[in-house]
C-alpha positions in Angstrom: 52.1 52.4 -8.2 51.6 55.3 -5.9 54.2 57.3 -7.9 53.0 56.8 -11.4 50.9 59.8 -11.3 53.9 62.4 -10.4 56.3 60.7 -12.2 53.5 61.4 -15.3 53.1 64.7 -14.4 56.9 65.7 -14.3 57.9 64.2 -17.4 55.0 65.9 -19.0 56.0 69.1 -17.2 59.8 68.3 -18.6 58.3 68.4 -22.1 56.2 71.2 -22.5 58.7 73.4 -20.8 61.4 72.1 -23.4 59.1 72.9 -26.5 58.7 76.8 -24.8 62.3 77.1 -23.9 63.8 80.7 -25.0 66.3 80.5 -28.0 70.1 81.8 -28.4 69.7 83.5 -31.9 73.9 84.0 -33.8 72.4 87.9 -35.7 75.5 86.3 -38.2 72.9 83.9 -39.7 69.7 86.5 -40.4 70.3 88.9 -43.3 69.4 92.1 -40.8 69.5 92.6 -37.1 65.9 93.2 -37.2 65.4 90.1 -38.6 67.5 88.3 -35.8 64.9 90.3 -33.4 62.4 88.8 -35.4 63.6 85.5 -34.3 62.9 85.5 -30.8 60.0 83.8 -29.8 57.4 85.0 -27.1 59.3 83.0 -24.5 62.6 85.4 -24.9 66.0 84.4 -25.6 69.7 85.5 -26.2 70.3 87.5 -29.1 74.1 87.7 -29.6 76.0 90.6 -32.2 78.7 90.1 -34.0 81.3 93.2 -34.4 80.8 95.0 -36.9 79.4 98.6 -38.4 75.6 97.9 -39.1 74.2 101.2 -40.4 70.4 101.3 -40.3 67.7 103.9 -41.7 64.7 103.2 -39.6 64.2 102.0 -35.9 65.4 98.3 -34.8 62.7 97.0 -32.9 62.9 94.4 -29.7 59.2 93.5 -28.9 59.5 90.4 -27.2 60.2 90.3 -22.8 62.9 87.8 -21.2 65.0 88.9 -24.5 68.8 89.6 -23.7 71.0 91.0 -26.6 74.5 91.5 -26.2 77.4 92.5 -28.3 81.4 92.4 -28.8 81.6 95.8 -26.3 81.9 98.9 -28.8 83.5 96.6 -31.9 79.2 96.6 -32.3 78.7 99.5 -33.4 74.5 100.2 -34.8 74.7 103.6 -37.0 71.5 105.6 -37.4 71.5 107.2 -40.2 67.7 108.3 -40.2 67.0 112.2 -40.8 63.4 112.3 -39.3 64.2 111.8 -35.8 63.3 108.1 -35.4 65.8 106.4 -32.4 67.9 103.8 -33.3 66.6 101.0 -31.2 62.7 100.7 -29.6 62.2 98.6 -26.8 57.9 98.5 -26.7 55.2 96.1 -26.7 53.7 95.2 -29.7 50.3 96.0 -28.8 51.0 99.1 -26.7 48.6 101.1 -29.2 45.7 99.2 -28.3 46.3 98.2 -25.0 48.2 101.2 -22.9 48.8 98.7 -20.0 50.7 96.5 -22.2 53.8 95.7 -20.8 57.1 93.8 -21.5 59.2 92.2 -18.8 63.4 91.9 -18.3 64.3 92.9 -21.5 68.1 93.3 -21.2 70.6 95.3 -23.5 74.6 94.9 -22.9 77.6 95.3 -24.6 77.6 97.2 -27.8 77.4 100.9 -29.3 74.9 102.6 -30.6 76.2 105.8 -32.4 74.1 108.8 -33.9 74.2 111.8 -35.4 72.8 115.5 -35.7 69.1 114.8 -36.9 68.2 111.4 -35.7 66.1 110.6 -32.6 67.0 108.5 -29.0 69.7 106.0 -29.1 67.6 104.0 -27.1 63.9 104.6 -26.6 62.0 102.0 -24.4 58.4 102.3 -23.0 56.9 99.9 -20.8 59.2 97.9 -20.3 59.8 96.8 -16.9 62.8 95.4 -15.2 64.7 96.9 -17.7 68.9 96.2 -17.5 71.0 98.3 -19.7 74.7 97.5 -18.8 78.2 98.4 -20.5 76.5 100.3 -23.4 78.3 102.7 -25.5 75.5 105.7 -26.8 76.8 108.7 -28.1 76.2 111.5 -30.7 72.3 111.0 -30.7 69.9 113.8 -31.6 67.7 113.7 -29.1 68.5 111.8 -25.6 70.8 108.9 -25.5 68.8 106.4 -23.7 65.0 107.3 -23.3 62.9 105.5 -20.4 59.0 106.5 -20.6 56.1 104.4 -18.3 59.3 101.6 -17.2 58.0 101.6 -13.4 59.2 98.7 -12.3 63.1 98.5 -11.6 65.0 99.7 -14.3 68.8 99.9 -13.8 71.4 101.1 -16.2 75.1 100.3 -14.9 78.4 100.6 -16.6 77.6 102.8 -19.4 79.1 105.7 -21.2 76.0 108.1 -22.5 78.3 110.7 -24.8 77.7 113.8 -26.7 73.8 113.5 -26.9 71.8 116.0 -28.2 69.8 116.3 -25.6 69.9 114.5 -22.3 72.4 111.5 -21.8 69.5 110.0 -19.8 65.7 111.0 -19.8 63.5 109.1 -17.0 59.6 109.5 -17.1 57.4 107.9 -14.9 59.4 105.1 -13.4 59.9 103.3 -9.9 62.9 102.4 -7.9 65.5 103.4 -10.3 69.2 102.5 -10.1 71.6 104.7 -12.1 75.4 103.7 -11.6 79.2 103.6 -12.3 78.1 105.5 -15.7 80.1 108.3 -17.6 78.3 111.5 -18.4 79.9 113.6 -21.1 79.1 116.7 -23.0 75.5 115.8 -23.8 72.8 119.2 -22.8 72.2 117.6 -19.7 73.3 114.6 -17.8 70.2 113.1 -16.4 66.6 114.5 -15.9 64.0 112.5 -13.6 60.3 113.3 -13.8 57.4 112.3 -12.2 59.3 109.4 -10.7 59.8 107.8 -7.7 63.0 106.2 -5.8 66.1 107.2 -7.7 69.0 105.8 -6.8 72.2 107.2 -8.3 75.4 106.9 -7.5 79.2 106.7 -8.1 78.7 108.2 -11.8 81.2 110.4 -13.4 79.6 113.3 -14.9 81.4 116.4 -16.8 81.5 118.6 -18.8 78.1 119.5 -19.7 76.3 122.2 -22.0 73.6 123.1 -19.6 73.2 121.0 -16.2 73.6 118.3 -14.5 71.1 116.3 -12.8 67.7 117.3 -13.2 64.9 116.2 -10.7 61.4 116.8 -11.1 58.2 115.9 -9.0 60.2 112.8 -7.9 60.5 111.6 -4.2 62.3 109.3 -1.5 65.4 109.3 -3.6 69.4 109.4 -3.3 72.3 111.2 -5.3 75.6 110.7 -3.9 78.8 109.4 -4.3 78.8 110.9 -7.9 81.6 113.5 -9.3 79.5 116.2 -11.2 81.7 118.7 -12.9 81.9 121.7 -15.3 78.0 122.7 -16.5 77.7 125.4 -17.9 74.5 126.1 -15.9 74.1 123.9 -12.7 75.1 120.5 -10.9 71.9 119.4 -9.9 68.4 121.1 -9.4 65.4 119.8 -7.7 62.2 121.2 -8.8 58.3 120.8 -9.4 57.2 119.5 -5.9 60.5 117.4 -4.9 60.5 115.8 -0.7 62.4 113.0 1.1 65.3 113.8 -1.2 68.9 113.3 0.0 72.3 115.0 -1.8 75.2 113.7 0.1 78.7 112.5 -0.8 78.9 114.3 -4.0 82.2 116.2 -5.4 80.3 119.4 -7.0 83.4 121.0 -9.2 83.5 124.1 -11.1 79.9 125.2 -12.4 79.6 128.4 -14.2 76.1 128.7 -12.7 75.5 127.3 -9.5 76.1 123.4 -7.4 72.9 122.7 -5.9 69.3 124.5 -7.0 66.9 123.6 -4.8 63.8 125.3 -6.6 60.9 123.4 -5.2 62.0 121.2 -2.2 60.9 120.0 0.7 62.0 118.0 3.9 65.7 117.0 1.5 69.2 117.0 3.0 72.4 118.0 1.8 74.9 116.9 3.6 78.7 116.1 3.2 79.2 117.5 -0.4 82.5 119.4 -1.2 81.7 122.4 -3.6 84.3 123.8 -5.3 84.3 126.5 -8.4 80.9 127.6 -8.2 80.4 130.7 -9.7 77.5 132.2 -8.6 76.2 129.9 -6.1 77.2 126.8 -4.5 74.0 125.7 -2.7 70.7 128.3 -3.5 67.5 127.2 -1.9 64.1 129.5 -3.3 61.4 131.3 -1.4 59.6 128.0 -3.2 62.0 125.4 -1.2 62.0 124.6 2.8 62.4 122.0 5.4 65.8 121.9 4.0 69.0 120.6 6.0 72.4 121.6 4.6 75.3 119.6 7.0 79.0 119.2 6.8 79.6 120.5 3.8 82.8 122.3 2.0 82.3 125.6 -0.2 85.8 126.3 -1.0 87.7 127.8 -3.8 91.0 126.7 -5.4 93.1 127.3 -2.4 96.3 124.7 -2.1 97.8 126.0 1.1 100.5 128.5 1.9 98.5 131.6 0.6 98.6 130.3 -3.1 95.1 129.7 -4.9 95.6 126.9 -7.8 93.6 129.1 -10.3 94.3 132.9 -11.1 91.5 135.4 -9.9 91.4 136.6 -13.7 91.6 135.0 -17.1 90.6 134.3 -20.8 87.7 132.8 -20.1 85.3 132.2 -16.8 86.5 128.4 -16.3 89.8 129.3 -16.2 89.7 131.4 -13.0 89.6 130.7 -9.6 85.6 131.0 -7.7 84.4 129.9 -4.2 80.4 131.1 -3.2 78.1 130.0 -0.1 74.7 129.7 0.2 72.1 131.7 -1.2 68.9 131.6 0.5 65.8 133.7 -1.7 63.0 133.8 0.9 63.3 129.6 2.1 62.1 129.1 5.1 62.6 126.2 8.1 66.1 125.4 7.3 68.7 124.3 9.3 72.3 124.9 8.2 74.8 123.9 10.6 78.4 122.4 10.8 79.7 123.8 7.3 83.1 124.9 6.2 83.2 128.2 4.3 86.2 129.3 3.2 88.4 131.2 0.3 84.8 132.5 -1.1 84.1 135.8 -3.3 80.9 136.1 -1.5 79.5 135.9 1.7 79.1 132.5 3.8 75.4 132.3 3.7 73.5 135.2 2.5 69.9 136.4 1.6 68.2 138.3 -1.0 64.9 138.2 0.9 63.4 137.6 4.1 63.5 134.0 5.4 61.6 132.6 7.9 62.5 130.3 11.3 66.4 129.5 9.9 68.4 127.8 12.3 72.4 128.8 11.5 74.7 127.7 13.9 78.1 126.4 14.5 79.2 127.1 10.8 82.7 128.0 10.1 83.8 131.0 7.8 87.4 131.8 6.6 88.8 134.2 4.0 85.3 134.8 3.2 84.1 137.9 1.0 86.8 138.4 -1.3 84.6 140.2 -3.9 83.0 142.2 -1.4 83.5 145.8 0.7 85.6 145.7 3.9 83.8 144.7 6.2 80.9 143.1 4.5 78.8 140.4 7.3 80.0 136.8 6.0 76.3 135.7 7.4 74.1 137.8 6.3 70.6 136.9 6.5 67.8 138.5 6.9 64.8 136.6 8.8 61.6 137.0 10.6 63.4 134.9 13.6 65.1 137.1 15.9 68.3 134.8 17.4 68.6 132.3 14.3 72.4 133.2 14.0 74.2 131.4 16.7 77.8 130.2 17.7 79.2 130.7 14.3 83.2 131.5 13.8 84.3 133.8 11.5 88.1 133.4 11.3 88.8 136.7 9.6 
């Protein structure tokens, strides 16, 4: 008799989860995808996609949380055809209007493409939605950013996609927390990634070329990580940091052929760069402003296109500026605090590190310079930095 009570409660327990129990919804059987949305009830569920072209004029809308929708991989293919610069799909709660801390929780997106074209908006636009999982997505030919994170602070990841030919950025992040970007391709979209006002990023082992503008972009953001990632031919630049970035560390990164420059550091503090291999930077492979300091730049390799045996891969002259062969240092514009140690310079037009302004207290030591200063007179210092600290240059070897 001592039992009766629990055994009550559980079976009671049993049914009232049962009657709440998130739903598998088959899109086949609802006459629109929005319709098979529609379906889910507050509790979540599994939407699944059949393949299939499904051309839509308007945004899709997913407003419920513990909501999963996955497709047949790219045979799923969601066409926006709107002119006004509406996204395809928008992840949001319903009553964000009213209610701006409105929130929706693991809402999770996997398998299928969403394909747009000149004058429509995001390919995927989602605003507070934490815990957000975007995995194996195909987005491509938006016109505006492929996928779109605003307010999604807690945890988003987005693994395993392929963000293509995007108007704007492949991925724009805005105000979000402990971020995970990886294993994704980046191609020929304005600019790979930006990351504003953020916190925590996370990204690494991406593939990332070919881009109209830059790279990675990172904004007022701190305590984050980009490395392991191959980052090559911007037009403009690999990766900047900017707008009050600190804590940030570069590291592990293949920086390749960048008409502008590798790394930017505009507005950084107390960051590392370490262990990169920059190669085919054109004006600059590292450049840290009179804005940026606090900056440690280790065991890294600015090279050119040398392959041994006096033979560069690329010509020094061509039809076009990517075609040619190009190796640069470090620019410093007035930083200050830095120490830049342990770094390989060599087969570079310019010199190994060099200043366009004073610096103050650099620490540059045991760096090492060959076939430096192609581009410039006989002669020309391959460190040559001015400073307000007399001594800063210090057991480096210049292997002319």
């Amino acid at each position: 008799m001592r039992f009766a009570p629990l055994l009550c409660f559980l079976f009671t327990t049993a049914v009232t989860a049962a009657d709440n129990d998130p739903v598998t919804v088959d899109a086949t059987k609802y006459p629109t995808l929005q319709a098979a949305f529609d379906a889910v009830p507050v509790t979540g569920g599994l939407v699944i996609l059949p393949p299939g072209k499904f051309e839509i004029t308007e945004p899709l809308r997913i407003q419920t949380e513990d909501t999963r929708v996955v497709g047949a991989g790219a045979a799923t293919c969601i066409v926006n055809k709107n002119e006004d610069g509406q996204p395809a799909l928008i992840l949001r709660p319903p009553n964000l209007d009213k209610d701006k801390k409105a929130k929706l929780w693991r809402v999770q997106l996997a398998d299928f493409r969403i394909q747009g074209q000149e004058k429509s908006g995001d390919g995927i636009f989602a605003h507070g939605i934490q815990e957000i999982y975007l995995n194996g997505m195909s987005v491509d030919h938006n016109g505006a950013h492929g996928i779109h994170l605003l307010d999604c602070y807690e945890d988003p990841r987005i693994t395993g996609c392929i963000l293509t030919y995007n108007k704007k950025c492949g991925i724009e992040i805005i105000n979000c927390h402990d971020i995970v970007v990886n294993a994704n391709h980046f191609e020929e979209n304005e600019d790979a990634l930006h990351c504003t006002d953020s916190f925590n990023l996370c990204m690494n082992g991406n593939n990332i070329d070919d881009h109209l503008r830059h790279g990675v972009i990172i904004e007022n953001t701190y305590g984050s990580v980009v490395s392991g990632n191959m980052i090559e031919e911007c037009n403009g630049t690999a990766v900047i940091l900017d707008r009050d970035c600190y804590g940030i560390t570069l590291s592990a990164n293949v920086i390749a052929h960048h008409l502008e420059g590798g790394i930017d550091l505009r507005d950084a503090h107390g960051c590392a760069v370490s262990a990169n291999t920059f190669t085919i930077a054109h004006k600059f492979s590292v450049r840290v402003s009179k804005d940026s300091g606090r900056i440690t730049l280790s065991a890294n390799n600015f090279c050119n296109t040398y392959i041994g045996s006096g033979q560069d891969k690329r010509p020094a002259e061509g039809k076009t500026p990517m075609s040619i062969d190009e190796g640069t240092g470090i620019l410093l514009e007035g930083a200050s605090h830095c120490t830049i140690s342990a770094n390989t310079f060599s087969g570079l037009s310019t010199a190994a590190i060099w200043s366009t302004s004073a610096c103050k207290g650099m620490l540059i030591s045991q760096n090492l310079a060959a076939d430096c200063g192609r581009k410039l007179a006989a002669g020309s210092a391959w460190f040559a930095v001015e400073s307000d600290t007399p001594g800063f240059i210090t057991n480096n070897l210049e292997a002319r």
